[in-house]
N, C-alpha and C positions, 0 to 999 in steps of 0.2 A: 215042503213049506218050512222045516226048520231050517233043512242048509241055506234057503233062502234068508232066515232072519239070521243065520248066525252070520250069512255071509254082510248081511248088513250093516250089522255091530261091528264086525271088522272094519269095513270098511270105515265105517264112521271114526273108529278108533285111530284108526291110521292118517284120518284128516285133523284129527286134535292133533297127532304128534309131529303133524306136518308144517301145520299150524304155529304150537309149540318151538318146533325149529326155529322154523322163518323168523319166530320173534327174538328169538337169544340172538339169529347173526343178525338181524337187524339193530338190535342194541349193539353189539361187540363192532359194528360199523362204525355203529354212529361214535361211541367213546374211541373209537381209533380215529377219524376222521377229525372228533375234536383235538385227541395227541397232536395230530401231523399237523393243523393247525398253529396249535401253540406254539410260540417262536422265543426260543432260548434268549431266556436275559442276561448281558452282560454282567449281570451282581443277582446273588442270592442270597434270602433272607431262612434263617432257620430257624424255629423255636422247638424246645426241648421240657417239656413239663414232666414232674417224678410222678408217677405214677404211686399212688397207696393201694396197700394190701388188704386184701378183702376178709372183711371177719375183725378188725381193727377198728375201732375209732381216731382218731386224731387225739392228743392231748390238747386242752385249749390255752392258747397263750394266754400267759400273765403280762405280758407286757402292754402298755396302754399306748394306743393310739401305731400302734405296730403290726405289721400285716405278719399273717402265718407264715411259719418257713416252708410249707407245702404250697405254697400260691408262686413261691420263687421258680422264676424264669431264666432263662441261659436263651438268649438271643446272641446269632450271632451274623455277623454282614461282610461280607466279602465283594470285594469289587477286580473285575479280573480288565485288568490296566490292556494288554497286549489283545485282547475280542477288543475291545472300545476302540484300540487304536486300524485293527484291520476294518473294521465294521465303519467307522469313519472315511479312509483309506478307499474303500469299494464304492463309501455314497456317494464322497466325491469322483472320482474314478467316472460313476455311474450320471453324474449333472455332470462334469463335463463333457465325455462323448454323445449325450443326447442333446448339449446343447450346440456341440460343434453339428451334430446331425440336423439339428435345425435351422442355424445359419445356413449351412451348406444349401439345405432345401429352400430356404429362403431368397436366395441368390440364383440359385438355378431355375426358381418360380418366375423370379426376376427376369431372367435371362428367355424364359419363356413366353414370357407374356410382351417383351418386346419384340422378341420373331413373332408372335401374333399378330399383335396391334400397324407394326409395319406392315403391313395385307388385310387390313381389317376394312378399309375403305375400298369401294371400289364403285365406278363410275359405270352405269347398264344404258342403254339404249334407251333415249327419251330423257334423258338431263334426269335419272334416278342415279341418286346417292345413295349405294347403300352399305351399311356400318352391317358388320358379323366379325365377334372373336368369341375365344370360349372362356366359358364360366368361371372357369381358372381365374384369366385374367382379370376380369374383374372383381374378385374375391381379392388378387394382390392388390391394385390398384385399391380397394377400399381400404383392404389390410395397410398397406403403406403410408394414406391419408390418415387412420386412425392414432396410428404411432407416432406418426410426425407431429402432429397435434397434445400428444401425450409430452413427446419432447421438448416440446417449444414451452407448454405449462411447468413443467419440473425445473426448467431452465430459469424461467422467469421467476419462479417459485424460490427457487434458490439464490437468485439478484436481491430477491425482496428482505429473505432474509438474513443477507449480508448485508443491508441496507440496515438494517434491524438491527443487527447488533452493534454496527455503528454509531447510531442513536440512544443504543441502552447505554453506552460510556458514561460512566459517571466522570465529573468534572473536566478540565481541561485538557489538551493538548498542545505539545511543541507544533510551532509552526515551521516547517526545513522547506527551503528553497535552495536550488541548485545556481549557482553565482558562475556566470563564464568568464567573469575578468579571474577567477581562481581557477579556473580549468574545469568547471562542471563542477567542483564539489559542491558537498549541502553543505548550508550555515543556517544555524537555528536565527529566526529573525523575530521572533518571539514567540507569545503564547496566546492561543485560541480559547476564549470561555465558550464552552458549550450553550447553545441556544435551544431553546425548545422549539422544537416542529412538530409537524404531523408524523406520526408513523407511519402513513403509507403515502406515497405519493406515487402519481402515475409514470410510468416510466415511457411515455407519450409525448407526455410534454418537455419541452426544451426551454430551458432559463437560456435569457440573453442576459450575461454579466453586466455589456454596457449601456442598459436602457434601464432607466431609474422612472419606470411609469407604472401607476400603480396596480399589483397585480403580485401574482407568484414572484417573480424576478425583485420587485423592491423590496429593500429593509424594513423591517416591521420596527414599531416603537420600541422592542426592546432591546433590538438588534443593537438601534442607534445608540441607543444607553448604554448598550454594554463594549459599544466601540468608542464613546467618550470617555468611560473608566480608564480602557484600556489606555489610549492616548495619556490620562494621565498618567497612569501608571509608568508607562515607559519614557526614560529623562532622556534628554539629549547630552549627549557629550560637553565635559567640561568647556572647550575650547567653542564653543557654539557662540556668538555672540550674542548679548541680552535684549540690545536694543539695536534699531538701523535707522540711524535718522536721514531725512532726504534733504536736497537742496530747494532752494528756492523756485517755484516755475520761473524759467526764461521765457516761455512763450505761451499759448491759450495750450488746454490742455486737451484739446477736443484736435487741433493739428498733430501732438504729440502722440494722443495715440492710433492717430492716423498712420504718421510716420513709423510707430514701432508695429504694426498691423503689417505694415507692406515691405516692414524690416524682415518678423516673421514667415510672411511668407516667401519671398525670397530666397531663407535659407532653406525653405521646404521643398524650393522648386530644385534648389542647387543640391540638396542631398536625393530627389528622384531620379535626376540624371546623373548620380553618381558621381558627384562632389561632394568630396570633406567638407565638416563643417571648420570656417577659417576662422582664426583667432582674433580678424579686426570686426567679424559680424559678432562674436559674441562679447566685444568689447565694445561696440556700438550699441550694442541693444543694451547692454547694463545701462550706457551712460545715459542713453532717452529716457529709459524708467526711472533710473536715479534723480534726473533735474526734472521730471517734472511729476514724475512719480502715479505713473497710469502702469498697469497693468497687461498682460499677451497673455494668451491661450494657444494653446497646441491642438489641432484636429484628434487628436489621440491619445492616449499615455503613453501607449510607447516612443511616439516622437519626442513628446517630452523627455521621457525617461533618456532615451538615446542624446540629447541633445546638450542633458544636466550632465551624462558622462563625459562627453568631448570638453565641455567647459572643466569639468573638475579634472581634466585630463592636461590642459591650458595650464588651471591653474599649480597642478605638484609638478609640472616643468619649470615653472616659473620659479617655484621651492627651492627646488632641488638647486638650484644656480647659488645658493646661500652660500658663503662659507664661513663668515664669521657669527660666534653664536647669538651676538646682542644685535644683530641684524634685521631686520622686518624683508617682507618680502610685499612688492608694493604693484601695481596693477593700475596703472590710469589715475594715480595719486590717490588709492583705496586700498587699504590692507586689503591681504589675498584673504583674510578668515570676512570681512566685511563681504569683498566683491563676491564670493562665492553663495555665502549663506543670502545675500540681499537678489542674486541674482537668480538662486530659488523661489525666493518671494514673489519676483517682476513675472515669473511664468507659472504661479500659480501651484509647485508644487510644495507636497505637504513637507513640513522641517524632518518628522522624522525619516519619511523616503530618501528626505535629501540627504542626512546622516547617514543612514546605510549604506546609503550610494558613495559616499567619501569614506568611509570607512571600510567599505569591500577595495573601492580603489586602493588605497593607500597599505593595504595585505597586499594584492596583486604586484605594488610597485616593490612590495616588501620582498616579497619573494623573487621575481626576477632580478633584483640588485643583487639581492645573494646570490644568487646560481652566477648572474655574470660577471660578479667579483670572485666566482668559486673556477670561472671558465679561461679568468686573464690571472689569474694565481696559478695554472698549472701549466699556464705559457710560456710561465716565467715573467709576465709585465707586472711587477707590485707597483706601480706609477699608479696603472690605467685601476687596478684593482682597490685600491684607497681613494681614485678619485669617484669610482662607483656607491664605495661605502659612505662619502662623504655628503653625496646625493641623499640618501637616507637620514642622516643628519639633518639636512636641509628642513623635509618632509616632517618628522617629528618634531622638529623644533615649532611648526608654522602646526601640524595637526596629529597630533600626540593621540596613536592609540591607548585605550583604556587598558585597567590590568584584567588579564583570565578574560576580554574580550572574545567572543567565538571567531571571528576572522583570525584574531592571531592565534585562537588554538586550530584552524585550520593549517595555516602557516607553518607550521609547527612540526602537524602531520606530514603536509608535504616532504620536508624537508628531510625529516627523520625517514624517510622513503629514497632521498633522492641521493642523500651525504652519509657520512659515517656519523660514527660521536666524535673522533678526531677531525676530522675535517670541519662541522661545525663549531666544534672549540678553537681551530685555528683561524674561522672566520671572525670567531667574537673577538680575538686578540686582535688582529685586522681592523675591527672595527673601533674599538678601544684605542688604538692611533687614530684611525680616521676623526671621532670625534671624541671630546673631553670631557661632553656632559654624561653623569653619572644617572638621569632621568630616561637618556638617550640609549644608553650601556642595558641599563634594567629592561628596557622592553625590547631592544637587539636579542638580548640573551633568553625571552620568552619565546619570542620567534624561533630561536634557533633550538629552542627548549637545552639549553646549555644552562649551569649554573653560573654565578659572575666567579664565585670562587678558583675558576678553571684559568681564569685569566689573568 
């Protein structure tokens, strides 16, 4: 009976220290498990407090509003540059190869699911159709549609808000159009006031520029106001004339402009079939406007526009023929500044398009005089080369560009691209024979961005 009980106590004892164990390695587990866990940081922080001696009081500060010198801390921080930079180095490392491993699978899902779906159909006995691929593919094919739709949103998203910042512009902007009678370059042709709009507009809808009905596409009230400022604002060149007085009708005027209607059209038929426009239609159609002073329209602007160029193209040939300075140059017994500007009138386009339009020509004419006076000067012909510059003379004397006008700071540029500085200085001396006015000289010598001193 006793070894029985003693053997029992033992035993029991022996299950407390078993017991006992079990519980120490199960802690010494778990605090290692939380070690292996924790993952070494790139920067460590250290603080260091003095420890006081025991059996000691502290003395107490005298000093006001001043902490005890035993509360003082020694922190200190280190940041280790070269882990950041490997640790970086691995992440990326680590997003690019799982993302290259995801395109890859993505592509080859792709490729999968097309060797599928080609045998996915198949036609049974009894006019049964029946469709079978596997789950895969359709998982892609969903996958596919959802992204695409993702992309198409972000894209749009992103129009919008380039559209957006657009709009947030505060005040104006230069208006630059690309001019072909210069060879493509831009010419600033004025300045745009900002208009208020909507901020969103749907990117759905399509504005027609040449339908004035009212809707999206027409000018708003304020548009219109701030394109009659502008109009003010912008003057027409000196040489513009002020007033165009007409002649007397010769005939009813309801025949006349009958006759310039069927004038008009006419030269519209002869420039579809690729006919120039010829110099006695547009001297005929002045003179019907002129005596009886009725009005033509153009199916288009651009005919018009095309049609005011060949005219003002008429008329700096006819210029150019000048040679003496107190000369006029004359057109159907109409000064060439009359028949030009009145012949913008008779077809309805606006003064100042029609200034630009004379004015981009007359660079154009500027710049090829020079290159072909620069082309029969190294031929050795100084004849044909002063009679080219003398051409130019002609030109400004009849339509005299402005000073620091942007066509001739184009001109400018050309030329400075095309010549030396020598070479445009021996073109200005060139042309300083060719002609004797000193008005003529000054804007030669801007084109040519030469000084006159050189001369």
């Amino acid at each position: 009976m006793k070894a029985a009980i003693v053997d029992g106590s033992s035993s029991a004892a022996i299950c407390c220290l078993i017991v006992h164990r079990q519980r120490k390695l199960s802690l010494f587990s778990h605090s290692s498990s939380i070690k292996a866990l924790a993952l070494p940081l790139p920067f460590s922080i250290s603080s260091h407090l003095r420890r006081r001696r025991r059996g000691r009081r502290p003395e107490p500060d005298k000093s006001f509003g001043k902490k005890s010198s035993s509360e003082d801390r020694t922190v200190e921080f280190s940041i280790d540059f070269d882990d950041i930079s490997v640790r970086t180095t691995a992440n990326l490392e680590r997003l690019f190869y799982s993302s290259k491993a995801k395109v890859h699978h993505f592509f080859s899902s792709g490729v999968e699911a097309f060797q599928d779906l080609k045998y996915s159909v198949r036609v049974e006995r009894g006019n049964h159709i029946v469709f079978s691929c596997r789950r895969s593919s359709v998982e892609f094919i969903w996958n596919l549609f959802i992204w695409s739709v993702v992309v198409v949103l972000a894209f749009r998203m992103l129009l919008w808000l380039w559209s957006l910042r657009r709009k947030w512009d505060i005040g104006g902007w230069w208006v630059i159009r690309r001019d072909r009678s210069l060879g493509g370059r831009e010419v600033v042709v004025g300045r745009r006031e900002k208009l208020r709009e909507p901020l969103w507009r749907d990117f759905k809808s399509s504005l027609n520029p040449l339908s004035l009905e009212a809707g999206i596409g027409s000018p708003t009230k304020e548009a219109l106001i701030i394109k009659k400022k502008n109009d003010k604002d912008e003057k027409l060149p000196k040489w513009w004339p002020v007033s165009m007085p007409y002649r007397a009708a010769l005939f009813r005027k309801e025949d006349a402009q009958r006759e310039a209607d069927k004038l008009v059209k006419a030269i519209m038929d002869y420039r579809i079939s690729g006919i120039d426009y010829k110099d006695n239609d547009i001297i005929q159609l002045r003179e019907v406007c002129r005596s009886s002073g009725v009005k033509v329209s153009f199916e288009t602007a651009n005919a018009c526009n095309s049609f005011f160029r060949a005219a003002t193209d008429f008329v700096l040939n006819i210029c150019s023929r000048i040679r003496h300075p107190t000369t006029s140059a004359y057109i159907d017994g109409e000064e060439a500044r009359q028949f030009i500007c009145g012949l913008a009138d008779d077809i309805r386009l606006d003064n100042h398009r029609a200034a630009t339009i004379i004015c981009a020509s007359v660079a154009a004419r500027t710049r090829s005089c020079f290159l072909q006076s620069w082309a029969f000067e190294v031929q050795g012909k100084r004849s044909e080369a002063l009679e080219e510059l003398s051409k130019l003379c002609g030109i400004y004397q009849i339509f005299p560009p402005e000073e620091n006008s942007p066509e001739l700071e184009m001109v400018a540029s050309s030329l400075r691209n095309s010549l030396s500085i020598k070479q445009r200085s021996h073109l200005l001396t060139l042309f300083s024979e060719a002609c004797s006015s000193s008005g003529n000289l000054k804007i030669a010598a801007e084109a040519l961005s030469v000084s006159i001193a050189s001369v």
